[in-house]
N, C-alpha and C positions, 0 to 999 in steps of 0.2 A: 691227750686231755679231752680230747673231742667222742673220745671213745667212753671212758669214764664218764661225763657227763650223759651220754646215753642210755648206760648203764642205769645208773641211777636216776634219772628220770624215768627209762619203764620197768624197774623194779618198783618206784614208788606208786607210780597208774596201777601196777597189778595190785598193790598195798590199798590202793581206793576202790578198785575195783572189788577186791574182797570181800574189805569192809562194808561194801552197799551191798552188796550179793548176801551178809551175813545179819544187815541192819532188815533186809527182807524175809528173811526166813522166821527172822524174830519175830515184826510184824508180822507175819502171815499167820505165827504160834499162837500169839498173844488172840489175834483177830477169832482164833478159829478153839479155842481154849486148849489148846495141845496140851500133852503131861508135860509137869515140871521138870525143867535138863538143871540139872549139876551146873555149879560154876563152874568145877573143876574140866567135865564134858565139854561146856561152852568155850573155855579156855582152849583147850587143845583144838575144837573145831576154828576157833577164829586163828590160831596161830597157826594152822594146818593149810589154813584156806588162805594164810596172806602170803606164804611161805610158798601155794601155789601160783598165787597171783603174780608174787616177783615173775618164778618160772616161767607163766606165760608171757612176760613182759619181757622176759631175756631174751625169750625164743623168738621175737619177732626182729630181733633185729640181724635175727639168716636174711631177710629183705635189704640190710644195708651192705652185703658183700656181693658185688659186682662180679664176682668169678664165675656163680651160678645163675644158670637161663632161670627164666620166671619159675615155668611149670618145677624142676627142681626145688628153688624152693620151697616153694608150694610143700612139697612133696615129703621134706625134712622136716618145714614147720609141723606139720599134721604128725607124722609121726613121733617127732616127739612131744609136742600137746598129747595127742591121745596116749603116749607111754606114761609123761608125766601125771595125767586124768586117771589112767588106772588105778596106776601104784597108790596118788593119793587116795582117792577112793577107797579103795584097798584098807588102806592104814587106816582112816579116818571114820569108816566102817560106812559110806556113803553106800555101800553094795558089797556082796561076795561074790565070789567067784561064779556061783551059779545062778547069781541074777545078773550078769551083767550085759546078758541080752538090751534090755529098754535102757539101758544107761552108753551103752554103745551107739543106740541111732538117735538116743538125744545128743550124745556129744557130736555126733556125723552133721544133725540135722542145724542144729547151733553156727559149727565151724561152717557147715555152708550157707548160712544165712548171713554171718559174717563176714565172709569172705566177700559171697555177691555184691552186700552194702560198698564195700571199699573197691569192690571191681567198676560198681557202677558210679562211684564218685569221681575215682581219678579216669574212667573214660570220660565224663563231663567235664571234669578239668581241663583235661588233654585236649578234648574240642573248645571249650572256651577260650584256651590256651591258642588254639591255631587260628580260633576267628580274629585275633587279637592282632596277629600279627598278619593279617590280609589286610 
């Protein structure tokens, strides 16, 4: 039961996470007088993009099975993030295949900016954690 509620809790974060990632893009349209997109366009982009968000909300919980050393899963998260990043992409027309040079080290540069923030969080936990119990 413990697992299912996991589940569904970072499917839904990826579902919030999309939606703001896609409430920005809008803004940024509107801000900036972009061409008019299609409902139907915008449709399949937001339901492309929350469809991704589950994904990345699934994939983070290789972090709750204790069989794999840290770096490992590191190592699965990333690859399947960035398989999942492609393919959507891919579909979703975010890039083709032969630009997906600058979309490669934005998602590199992203996932390790990410990464760092929660490396550096839970080592200041971890010390707060031990001053605690001196």
């Amino acid at each position: 039961m413990q697992l299912l509620w996991k589940v569904i809790r970072n499917s839904l974060v990826g579902f919030g996470m999309a939606a703001i990632s896609m409430l920005v893009f809008l803004l940024f349209s509107m801000h900036y007088q972009l061409e008019t997109l299609s409902t139907e366009y915008m449709l399949r982009q937001q339901i492309g993009s929350m469809v991704f968000g589950a994904f990345c909300g699934l994939t983070a919980l290789i972090y709750e099975l204790k069989m794999f050393i840290r770096l490992l899963q590191l190592m699965i998260h990333f690859i399947l993030l960035f398989t999942g990043y492609m393919v959507t992409g891919t579909i979703l027309g975010w890039f083709t295949l032969s630009t997906m040079i600058l979309p490669l080290f934005i998602f590199i540069f992203i996932y390790f900016c990410i990464w760092l923030s929660f490396y550096a969080y839970h080592k200041k936990l971890a010390k707060d954690l031990n001053e605690l119990t001196k």
